[in-house]
C-alpha positions as CSV (number, residue, x, y, z in Angstrom):
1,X,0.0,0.0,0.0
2,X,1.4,3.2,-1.0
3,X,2.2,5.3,1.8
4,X,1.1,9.2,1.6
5,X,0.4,11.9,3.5
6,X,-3.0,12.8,5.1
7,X,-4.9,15.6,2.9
8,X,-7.8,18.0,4.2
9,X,-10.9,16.5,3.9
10,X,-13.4,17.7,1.2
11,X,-14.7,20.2,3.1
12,X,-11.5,22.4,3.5
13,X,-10.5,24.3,0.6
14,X,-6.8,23.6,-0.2
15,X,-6.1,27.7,-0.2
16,X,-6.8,27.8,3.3
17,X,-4.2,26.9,5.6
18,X,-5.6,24.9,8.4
19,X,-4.5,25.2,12.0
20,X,-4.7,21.4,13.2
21,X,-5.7,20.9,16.7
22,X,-3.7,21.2,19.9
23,X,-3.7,19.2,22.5
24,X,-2.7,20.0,26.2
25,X,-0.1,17.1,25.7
26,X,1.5,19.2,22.9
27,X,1.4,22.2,25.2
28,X,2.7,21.2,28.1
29,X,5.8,19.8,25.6
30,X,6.5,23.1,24.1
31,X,6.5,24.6,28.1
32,X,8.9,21.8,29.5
33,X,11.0,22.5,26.0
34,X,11.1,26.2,27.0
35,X,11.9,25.5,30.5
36,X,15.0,23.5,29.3
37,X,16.5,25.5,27.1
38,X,16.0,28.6,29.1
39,X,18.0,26.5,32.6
40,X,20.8,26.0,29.8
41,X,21.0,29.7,29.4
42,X,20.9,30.3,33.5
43,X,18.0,32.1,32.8
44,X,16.0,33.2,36.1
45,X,15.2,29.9,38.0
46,X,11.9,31.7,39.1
47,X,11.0,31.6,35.4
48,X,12.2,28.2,34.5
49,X,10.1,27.0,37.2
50,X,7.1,29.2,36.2
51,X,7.3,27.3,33.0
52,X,7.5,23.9,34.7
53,X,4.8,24.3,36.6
54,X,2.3,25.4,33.6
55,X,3.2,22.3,31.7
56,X,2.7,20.1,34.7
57,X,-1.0,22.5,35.2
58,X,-1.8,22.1,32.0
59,X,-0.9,17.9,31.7
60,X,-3.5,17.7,34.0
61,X,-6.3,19.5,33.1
62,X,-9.3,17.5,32.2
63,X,-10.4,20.0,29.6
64,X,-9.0,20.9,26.3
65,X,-7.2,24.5,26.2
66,X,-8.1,24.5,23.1
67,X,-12.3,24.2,24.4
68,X,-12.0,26.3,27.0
69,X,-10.5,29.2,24.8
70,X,-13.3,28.5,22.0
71,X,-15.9,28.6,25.4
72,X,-14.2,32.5,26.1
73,X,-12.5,31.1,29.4
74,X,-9.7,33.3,30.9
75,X,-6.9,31.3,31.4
76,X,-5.0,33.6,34.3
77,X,-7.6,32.1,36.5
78,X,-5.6,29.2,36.4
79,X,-3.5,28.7,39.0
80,X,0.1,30.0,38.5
81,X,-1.1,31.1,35.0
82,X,-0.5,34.7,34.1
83,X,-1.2,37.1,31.2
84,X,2.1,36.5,29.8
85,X,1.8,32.6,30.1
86,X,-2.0,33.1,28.9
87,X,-0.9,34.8,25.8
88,X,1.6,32.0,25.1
89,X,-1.0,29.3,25.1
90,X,-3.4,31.1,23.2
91,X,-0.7,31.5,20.7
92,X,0.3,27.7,20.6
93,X,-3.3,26.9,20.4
94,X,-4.2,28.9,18.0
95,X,-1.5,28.5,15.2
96,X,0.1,25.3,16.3
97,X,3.7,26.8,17.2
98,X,5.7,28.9,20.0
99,X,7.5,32.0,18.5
100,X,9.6,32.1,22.2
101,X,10.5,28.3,21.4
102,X,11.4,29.1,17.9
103,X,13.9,31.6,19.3
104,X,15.3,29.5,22.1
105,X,16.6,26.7,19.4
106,X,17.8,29.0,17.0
107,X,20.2,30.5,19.4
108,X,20.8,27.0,21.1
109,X,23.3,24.6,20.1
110,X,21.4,21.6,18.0
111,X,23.8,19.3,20.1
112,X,22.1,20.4,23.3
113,X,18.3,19.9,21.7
114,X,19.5,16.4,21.0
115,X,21.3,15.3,24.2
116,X,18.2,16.7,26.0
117,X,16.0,13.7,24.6
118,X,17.9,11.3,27.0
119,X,16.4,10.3,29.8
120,X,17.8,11.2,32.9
121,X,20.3,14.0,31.3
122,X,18.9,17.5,32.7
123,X,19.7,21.0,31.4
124,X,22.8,21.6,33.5
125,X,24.5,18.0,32.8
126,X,24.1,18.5,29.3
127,X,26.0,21.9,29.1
128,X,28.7,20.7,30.9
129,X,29.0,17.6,28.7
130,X,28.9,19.8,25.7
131,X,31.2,22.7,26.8
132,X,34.1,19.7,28.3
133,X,33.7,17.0,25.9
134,X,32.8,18.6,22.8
135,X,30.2,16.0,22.6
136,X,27.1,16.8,19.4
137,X,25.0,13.8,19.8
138,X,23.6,10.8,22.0
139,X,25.9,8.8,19.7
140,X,29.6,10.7,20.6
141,X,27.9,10.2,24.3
142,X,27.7,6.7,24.7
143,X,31.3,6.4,22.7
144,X,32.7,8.6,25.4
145,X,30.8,6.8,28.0
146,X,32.4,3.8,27.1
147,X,35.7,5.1,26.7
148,X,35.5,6.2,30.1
149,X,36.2,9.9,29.6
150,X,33.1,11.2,31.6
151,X,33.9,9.7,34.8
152,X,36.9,12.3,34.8
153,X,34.3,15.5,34.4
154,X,33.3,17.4,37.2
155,X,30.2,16.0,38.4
156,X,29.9,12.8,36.9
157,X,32.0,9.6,37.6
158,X,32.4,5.7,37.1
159,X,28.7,5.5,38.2
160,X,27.2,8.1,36.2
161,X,29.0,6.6,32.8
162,X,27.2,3.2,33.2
163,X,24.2,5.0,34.1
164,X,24.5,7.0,30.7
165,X,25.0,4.0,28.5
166,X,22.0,2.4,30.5
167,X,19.5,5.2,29.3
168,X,21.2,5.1,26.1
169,X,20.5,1.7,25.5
170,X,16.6,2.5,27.4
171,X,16.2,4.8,24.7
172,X,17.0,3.0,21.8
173,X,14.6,0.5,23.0
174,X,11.6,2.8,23.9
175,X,11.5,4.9,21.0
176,X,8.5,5.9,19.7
177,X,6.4,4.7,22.8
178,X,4.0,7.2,25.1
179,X,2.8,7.0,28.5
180,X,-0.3,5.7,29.2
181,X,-1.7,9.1,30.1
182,X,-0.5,10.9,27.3
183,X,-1.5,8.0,24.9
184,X,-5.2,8.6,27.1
185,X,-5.2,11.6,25.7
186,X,-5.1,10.8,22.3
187,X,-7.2,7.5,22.4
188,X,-10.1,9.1,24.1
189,X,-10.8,12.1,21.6
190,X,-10.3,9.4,18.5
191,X,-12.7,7.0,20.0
192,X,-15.2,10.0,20.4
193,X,-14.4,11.0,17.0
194,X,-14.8,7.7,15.4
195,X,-18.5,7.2,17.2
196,X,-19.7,10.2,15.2
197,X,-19.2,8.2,12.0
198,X,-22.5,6.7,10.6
199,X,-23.5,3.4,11.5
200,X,-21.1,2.7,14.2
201,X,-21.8,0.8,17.1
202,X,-18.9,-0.1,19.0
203,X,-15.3,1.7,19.3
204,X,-12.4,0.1,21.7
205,X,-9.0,0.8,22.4
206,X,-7.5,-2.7,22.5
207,X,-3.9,-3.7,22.6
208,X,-1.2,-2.2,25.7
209,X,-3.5,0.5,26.0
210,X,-6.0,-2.1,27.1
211,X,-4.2,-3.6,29.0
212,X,-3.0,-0.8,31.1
213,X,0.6,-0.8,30.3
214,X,2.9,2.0,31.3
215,X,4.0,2.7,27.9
216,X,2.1,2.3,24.7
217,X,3.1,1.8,21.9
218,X,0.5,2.0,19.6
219,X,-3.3,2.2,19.5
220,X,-5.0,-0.4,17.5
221,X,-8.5,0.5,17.5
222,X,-11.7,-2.0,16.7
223,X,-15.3,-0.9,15.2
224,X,-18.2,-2.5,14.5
225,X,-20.3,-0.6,12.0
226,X,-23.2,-1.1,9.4
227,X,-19.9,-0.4,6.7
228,X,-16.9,-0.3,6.9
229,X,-16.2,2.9,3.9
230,X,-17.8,5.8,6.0
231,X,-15.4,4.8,9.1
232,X,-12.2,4.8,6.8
233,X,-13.4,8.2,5.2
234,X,-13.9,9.3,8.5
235,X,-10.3,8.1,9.9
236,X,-7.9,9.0,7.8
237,X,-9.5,12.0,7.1
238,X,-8.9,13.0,11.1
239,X,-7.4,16.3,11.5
240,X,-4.5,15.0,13.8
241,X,-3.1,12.6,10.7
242,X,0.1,13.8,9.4
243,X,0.5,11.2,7.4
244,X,-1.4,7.9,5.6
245,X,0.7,5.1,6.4
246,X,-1.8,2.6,4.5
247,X,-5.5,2.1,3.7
248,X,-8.1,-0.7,2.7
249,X,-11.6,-1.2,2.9
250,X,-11.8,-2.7,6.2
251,X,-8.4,-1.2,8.3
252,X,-6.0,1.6,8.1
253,X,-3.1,2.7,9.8
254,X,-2.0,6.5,10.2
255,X,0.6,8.5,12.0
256,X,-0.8,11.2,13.7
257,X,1.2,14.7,14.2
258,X,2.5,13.4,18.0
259,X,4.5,10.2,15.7
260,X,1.5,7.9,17.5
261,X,0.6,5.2,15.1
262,X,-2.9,4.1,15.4
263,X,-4.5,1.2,13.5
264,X,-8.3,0.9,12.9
265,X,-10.0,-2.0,11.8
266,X,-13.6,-2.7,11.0
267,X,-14.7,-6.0,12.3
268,X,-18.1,-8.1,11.6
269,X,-20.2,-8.6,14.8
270,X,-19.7,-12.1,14.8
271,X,-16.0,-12.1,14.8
272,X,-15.8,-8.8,17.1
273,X,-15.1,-11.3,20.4
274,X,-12.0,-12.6,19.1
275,X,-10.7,-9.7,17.2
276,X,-10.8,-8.2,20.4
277,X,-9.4,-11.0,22.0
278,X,-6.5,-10.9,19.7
279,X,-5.6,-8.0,19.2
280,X,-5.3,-7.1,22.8
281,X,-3.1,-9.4,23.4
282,X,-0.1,-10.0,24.7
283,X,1.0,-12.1,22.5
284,X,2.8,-14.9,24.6
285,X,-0.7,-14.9,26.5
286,X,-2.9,-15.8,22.8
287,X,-0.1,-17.7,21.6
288,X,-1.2,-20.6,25.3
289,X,-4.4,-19.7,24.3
290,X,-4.2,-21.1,21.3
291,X,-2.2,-23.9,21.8
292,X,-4.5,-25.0,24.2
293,X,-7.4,-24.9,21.3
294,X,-4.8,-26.8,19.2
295,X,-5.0,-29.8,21.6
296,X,-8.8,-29.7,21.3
297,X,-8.7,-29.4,17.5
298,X,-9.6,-25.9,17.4
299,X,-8.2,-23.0,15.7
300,X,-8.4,-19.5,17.1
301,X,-7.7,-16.5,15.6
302,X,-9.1,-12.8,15.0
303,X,-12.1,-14.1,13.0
304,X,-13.3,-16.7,15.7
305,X,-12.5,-20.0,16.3
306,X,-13.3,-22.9,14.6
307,X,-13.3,-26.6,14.2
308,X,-13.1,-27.2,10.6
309,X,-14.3,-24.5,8.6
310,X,-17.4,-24.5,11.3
311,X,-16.8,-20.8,13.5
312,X,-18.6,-22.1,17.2
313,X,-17.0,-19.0,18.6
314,X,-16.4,-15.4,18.6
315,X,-18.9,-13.0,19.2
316,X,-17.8,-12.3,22.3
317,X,-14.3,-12.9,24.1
318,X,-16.1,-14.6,27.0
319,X,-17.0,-17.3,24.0
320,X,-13.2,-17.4,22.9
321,X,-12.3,-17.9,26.8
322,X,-15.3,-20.8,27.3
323,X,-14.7,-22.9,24.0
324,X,-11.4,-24.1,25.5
325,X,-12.7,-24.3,28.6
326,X,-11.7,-21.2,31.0
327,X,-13.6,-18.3,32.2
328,X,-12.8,-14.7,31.4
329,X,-9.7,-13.2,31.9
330,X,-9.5,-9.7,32.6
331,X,-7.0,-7.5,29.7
332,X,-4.7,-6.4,32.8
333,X,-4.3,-10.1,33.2
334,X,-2.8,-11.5,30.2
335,X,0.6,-11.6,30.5
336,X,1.2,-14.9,30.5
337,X,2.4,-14.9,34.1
338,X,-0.1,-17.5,35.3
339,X,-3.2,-16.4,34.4
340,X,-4.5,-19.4,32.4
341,X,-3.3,-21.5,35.3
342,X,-5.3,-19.5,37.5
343,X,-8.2,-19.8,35.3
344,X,-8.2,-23.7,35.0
345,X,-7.9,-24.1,38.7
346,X,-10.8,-21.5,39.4
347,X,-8.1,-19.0,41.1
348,X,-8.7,-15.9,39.1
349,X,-8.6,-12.7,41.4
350,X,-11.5,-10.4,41.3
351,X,-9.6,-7.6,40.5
352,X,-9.7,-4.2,42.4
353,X,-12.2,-1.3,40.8
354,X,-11.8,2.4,40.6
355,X,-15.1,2.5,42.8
356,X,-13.7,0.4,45.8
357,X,-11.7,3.1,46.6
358,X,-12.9,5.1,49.6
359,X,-9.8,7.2,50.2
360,X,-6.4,8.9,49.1
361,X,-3.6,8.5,50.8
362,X,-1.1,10.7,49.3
363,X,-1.5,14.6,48.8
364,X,0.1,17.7,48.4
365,X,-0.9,21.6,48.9
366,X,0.2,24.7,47.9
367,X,1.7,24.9,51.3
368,X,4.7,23.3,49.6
369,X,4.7,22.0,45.8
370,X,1.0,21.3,45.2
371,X,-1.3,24.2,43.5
372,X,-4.2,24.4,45.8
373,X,-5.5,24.8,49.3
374,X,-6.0,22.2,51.6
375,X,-9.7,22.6,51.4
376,X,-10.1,22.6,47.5
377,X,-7.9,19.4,47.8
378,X,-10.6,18.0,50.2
379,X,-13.6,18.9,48.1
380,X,-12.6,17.8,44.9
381,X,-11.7,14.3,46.4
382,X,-15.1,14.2,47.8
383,X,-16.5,15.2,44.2
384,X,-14.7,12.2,42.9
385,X,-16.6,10.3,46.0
386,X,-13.9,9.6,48.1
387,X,-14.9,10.1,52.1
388,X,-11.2,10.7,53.3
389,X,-8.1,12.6,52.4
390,X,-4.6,12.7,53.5
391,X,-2.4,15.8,53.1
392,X,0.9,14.5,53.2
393,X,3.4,17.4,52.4
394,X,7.1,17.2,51.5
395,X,9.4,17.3,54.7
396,X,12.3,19.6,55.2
397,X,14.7,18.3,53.8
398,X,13.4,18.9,50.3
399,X,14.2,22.8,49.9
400,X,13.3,22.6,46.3
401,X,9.2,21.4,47.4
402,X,9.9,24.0,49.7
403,X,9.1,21.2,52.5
404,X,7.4,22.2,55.7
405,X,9.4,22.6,59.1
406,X,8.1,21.3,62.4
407,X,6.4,24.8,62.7
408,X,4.4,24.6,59.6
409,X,3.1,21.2,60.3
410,X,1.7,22.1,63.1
411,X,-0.1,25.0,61.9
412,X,-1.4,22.5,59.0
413,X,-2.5,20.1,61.8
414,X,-4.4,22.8,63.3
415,X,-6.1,24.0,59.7
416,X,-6.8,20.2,59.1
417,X,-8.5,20.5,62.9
418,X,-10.8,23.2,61.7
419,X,-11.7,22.2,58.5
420,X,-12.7,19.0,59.8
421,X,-15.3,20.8,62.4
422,X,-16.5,22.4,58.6
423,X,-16.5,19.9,55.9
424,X,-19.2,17.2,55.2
425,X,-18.6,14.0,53.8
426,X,-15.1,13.9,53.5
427,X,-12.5,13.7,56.6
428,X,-9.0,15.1,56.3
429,X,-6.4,13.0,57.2
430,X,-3.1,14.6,58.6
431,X,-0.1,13.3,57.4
432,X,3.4,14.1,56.0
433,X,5.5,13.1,53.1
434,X,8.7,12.0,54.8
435,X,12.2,12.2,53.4
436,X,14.4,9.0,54.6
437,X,17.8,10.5,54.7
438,X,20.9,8.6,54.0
439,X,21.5,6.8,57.1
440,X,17.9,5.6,57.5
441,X,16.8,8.6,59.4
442,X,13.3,10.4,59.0
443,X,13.6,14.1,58.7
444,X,11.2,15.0,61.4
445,X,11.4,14.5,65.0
446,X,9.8,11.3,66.6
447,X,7.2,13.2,68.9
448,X,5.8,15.3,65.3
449,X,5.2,12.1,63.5
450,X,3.6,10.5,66.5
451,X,0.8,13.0,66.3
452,X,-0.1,11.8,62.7
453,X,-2.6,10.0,61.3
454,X,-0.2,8.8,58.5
455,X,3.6,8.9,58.0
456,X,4.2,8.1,53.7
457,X,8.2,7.7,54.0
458,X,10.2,8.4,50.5
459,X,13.6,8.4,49.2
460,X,14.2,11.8,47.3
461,X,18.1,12.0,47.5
462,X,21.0,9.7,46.9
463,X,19.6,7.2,44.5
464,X,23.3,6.3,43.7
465,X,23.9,4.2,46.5
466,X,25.1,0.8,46.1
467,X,22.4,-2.1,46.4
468,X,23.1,-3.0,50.1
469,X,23.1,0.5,50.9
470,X,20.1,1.5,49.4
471,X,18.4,-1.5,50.7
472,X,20.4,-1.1,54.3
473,X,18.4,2.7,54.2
474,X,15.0,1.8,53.8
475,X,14.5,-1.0,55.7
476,X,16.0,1.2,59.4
477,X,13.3,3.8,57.9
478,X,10.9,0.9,58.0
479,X,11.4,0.0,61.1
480,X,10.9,3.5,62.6
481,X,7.7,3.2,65.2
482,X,5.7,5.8,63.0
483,X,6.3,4.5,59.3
484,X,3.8,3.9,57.8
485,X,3.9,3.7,53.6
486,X,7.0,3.5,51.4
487,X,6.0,6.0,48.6
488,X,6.8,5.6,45.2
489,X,8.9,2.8,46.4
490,X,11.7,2.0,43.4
491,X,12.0,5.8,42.8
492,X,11.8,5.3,38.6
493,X,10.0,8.2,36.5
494,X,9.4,6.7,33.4
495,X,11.6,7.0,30.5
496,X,13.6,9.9,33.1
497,X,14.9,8.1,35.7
498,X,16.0,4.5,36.3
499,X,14.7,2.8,39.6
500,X,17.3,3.3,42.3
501,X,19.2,-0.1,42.7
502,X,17.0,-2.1,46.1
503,X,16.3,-5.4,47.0
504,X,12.6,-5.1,46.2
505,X,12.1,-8.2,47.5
506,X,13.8,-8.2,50.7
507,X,11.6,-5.0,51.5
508,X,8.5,-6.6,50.5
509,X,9.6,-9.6,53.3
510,X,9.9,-6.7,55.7
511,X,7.1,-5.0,55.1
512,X,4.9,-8.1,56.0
513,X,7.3,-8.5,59.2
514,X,6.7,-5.0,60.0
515,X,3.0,-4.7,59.4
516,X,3.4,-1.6,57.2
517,X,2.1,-1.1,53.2
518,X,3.6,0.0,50.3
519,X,2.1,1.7,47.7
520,X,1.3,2.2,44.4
521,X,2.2,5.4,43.2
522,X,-0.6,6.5,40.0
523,X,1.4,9.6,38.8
524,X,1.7,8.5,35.4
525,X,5.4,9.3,35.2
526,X,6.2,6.7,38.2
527,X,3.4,3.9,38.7
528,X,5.4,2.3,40.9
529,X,5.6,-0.3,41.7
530,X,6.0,-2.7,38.8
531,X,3.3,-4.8,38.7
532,X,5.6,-8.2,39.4
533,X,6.5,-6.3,42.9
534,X,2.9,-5.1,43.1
535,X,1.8,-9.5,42.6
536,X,4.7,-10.3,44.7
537,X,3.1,-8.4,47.6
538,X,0.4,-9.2,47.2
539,X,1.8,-13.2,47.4
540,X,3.4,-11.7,51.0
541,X,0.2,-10.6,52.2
542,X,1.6,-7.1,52.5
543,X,-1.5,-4.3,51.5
544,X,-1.0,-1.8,48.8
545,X,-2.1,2.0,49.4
546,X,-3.0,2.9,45.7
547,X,-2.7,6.8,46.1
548,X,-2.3,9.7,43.8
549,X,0.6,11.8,44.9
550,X,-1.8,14.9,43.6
551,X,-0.7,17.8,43.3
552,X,-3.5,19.8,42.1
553,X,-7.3,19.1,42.0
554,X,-7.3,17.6,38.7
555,X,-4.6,14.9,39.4
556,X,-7.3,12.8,41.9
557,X,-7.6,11.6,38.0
558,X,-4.7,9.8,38.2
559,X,-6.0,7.6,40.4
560,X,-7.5,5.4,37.3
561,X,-4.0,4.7,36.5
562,X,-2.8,3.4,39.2
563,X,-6.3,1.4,39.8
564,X,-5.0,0.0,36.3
565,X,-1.1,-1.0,37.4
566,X,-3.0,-3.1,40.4
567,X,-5.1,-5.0,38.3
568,X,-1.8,-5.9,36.8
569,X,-0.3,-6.6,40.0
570,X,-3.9,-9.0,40.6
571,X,-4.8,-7.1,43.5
572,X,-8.1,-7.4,44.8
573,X,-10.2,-5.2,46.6
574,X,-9.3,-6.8,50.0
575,X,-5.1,-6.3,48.9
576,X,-5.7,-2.5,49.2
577,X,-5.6,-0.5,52.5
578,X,-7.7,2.4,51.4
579,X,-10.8,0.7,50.0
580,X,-11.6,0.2,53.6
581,X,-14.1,2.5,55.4
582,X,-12.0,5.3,57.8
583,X,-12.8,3.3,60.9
584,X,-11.0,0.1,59.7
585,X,-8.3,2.2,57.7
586,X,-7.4,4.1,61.4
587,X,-7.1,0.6,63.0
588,X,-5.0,-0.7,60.6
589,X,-3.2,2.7,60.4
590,X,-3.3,2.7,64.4
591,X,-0.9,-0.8,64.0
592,X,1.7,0.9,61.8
593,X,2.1,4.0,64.3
């Protein structure tokens, strides 16, 4: 199939130069872009960090900028959002590019631009690579990583070479792939899009994406539909495809401007079971699957399955599942890891739900790094129906989150006091976001964290220590009489930062011998844990806080995401400290104190 680039629909004269649609996504890029490049240039820290925080603001909103501006909305009353800031998104909305970012790489060195796409390589590190080693690209980096001439720069060493060639080789072999939030993003407004075609009755995001992964790929995208020509129109003439990779009568595949690739295909009803089925995958999961039909002289594939040329299944995928014999398995499932054992010995979890969550364990305000009060926090959690929130700020020690003192926790105490006498149907939790320093240390003094409800302990410094250090760290912090939760607890951000090297294992083992809970951070940049530690755990009979980290109103939203990385982990609603009602969560809570 010939491959060609995506034209305007009928519709649009050719004359007229079309603006193609924005997403926050591509907003929040250009912002972190201009936060870079402006760090590289010492610019104003106050500035860089104004930038920073509007892409994070903006990744989170749950509307389109590009709605609210066509609804008249002002955007200064964002938070943190000012006219200058306003102005730029308006701009960026409205004709798809960032004069101020156009200017920033024309008077930055292209070498720069191109180290900055490596994960874990901030502004600073790649100036002083640049300006010492002369170095123009990730490829003259990992050469002089494995000559060994960065250990000898000021501020690197031994450590940070094999570190470089590690997120060289991560790159190579994520390219191309998006987190599941952004790729959210993306998927959601398609599917939408696709439902308005004519004789449509079913759109669903199958593959990862399905199957909650923390990176997709792809999106391959099923329809049923009366015919299949009005949904093809209707894709490929989408105003986000940059370009026509190839096109039939019943599937095409397009790369949108973000370099997504989706797939749609139009399948018959009676095949839409195990095209769904197949295409979700993984593969090593329908690969036992169909082996298994094999033995029973079946053959399965994305039309149905048969015996002979007879189809006895496929409709659905609970049909693919029953004609070898097993119940449904649930997408986050099918890894291959057990599952179809499960199933054949009737030992399939009933995995967790976004609605058995009662509570949120992890928050932040303004009083530090979060962008809103304590009490918007605590009434947009109760608009999402949770009953109970727990602020838990950064700690001291973390100047750049501008973490609270002793003195400023207590006044929060006292606000939480008084705004529990006030609020209705949600309770505020008080709590703290405790740094474990290097020796094993929390950063506050016994006596504070005693007077808490909940004590989240985190690692935030020093993820260079060696294995038993590391490891040696966390579990004296664990056995501190007020711990309570190990946040976030490998320390990765996705595609940025590589976990810090820990004996997962040996801290699950301790957490069961210390009665306390890990949890499962849903920020989409972390969910962490992986979902082997998350099953492991669970295995241990150690619980699982699934929490948000928000930092903002809109980031309870997260929370989806990390429901998602615990159905991969098979936790069930009982594996989860904060479905529980607050009376049952304080008892257990009460235990860990």
């Amino acid at each position: 199939m010939r491959v060609r680039r995506a034209t305007p629909p009928p519709h649009t004269p050719r004359d007229v130069k079309r603006v193609l649609p924005v997403h926050n996504a591509d907003v929040a890029t250009v912002f972190e872009e201009i936060a870079d490049l402006l760090e590289i240039e010492n610019a104003n820290p106050f500035r860089v960090r104004a930038y920073r925080n509007a892409a994070r603001l903006i990744g989170d909103l749950n509307r389109e900028l590009s709605d609210m501006l066509a609804g008249g909305a002002d955007l200064t009353e964002l938070p943190g959002i000012g006219a200058d800031l306003a102005g730029k998104i308006q701009e960026i909305v409205t004709t798809g590019k960032s004069a101020m970012l156009v200017k920033l790489r024309k008077r930055t060195p292209p070498a720069l631009i191109e180290l900055l796409k490596l994960p874990g390589l901030g502004p600073k590190k790649v100036k002083t690579l640049y300006q010492e080693l002369d170095i123009h690209s990730i490829e003259q980096l990992a050469r002089a990583a494995r000559d060994g001439r960065i250990r000898n720069v000021h501020g690197f060493g031994a450590r940070s070479e094999a570190k470089i060639l590690e997120a060289v080789a991560a790159q190579a072999g994520s390219a191309g792939r998006f987190k599941l939030a952004a790729a959210a993003q993306y998927a959601e407004r398609l599917v939408a899009y696709l439902k308005a075609a004519p004789g449509v009755s079913r759109v669903i995001v199958a593959g990862s994406f399905r199957r909650c992964k923390e990176t997709v790929g792809d999106l391959d995208i099923l329809v049923t539909a009366k015919r299949a020509a009005p949904v093809m129109e209707r894709f490929v003439s989408y105003d986000e495809v940059a370009e026509i990779l190839a096109q039939g009568t019943t599937r095409a595949t397009v790369l949108l401007r973000s370099k997504l690739q989706v797939d749609v295909r139009v399948v018959a009803e009676e095949s839409y079971g195990a095209a769904l089925h197949y295409f979700t995958g993984s593969k090593s999961h329908n690969i036992a699957l169909r082996k298994m039909g094999q033995e029973m002289g079946l053959k399965i594939n994305e039309y149905g399955v048969f015996r002979g040329k007879r189809r006895i299944a496929g409709a659905t995928e609970e049909s693919v599942y029953a004609s070898v014999g097993l119940p449904y398995i649930e997408p986050e499932l099918r890894e291959n890891r057990g599952e179809i054992e499960a199933a054949r010995g009737g030992r399939l979890p009933k995995l967790v739900e976004f609605g058995d969550l009662r509570g949120d364990l992890h928050a932040h305000t303004r009083a530090t790094d979060g962008r809103n009060t304590v009490r918007e926090m605590a009434e947009a959690a109760k608009a999402r129906g949770l009953e109970y929130l727990a602020i838990t700020e950064h700690s001291r020690r973390l100047t750049v989150a501008r973490g609270l003192t002793p003195q400023r926790l207590l006044a929060q105490m006292d606000e939480i006091d008084r705004l529990n006498a006030e609020l209705k149907g949600v309770t505020l939790l008080k709590g703290i976001e405790v740094d474990i320093l290097e020796d094993g240390a929390l950063d506050l003094p016994d006596d504070l964290l005693g007077r808490l409800d909940v004590v989240v302990a985190a690692v935030h410094s020093r993820f260079d220590l060696s294995r038993d250090k590391q490891t040696a760290r966390i579990l004296k912090a664990m056995d501190h009489p007020h711990f309570s939760i190990l946040a976030h607890p490998s320390g990765r951000l996705i595609e940025q930062r590589e976990p810090y090297d820990v004996d997962m294992p040996r801290l699950i083992r301790h957490a069961r011998e210390r009665g306390c809970f890990l949890e499962i951070n849903a920020q989409p940049d972390r969910l962490d844990l992986l979902d082997i530690y998350i099953q492991m755990a669970k295995e241990e009979g150690v619980l699982l806080a699934v929490s948000s980290d928000a930092h903002s109103v809109q980031q309870f939203d997260y929370l989806r995401f990390g429901i998602g990385q615990a159905r991969r982990g098979w936790l069930e609603k009982d594996d989860v400290v904060n479905t529980r009602p607050l009376k049952e969560l304080r008892a257990l809570l009460s235990r860990t104190l």
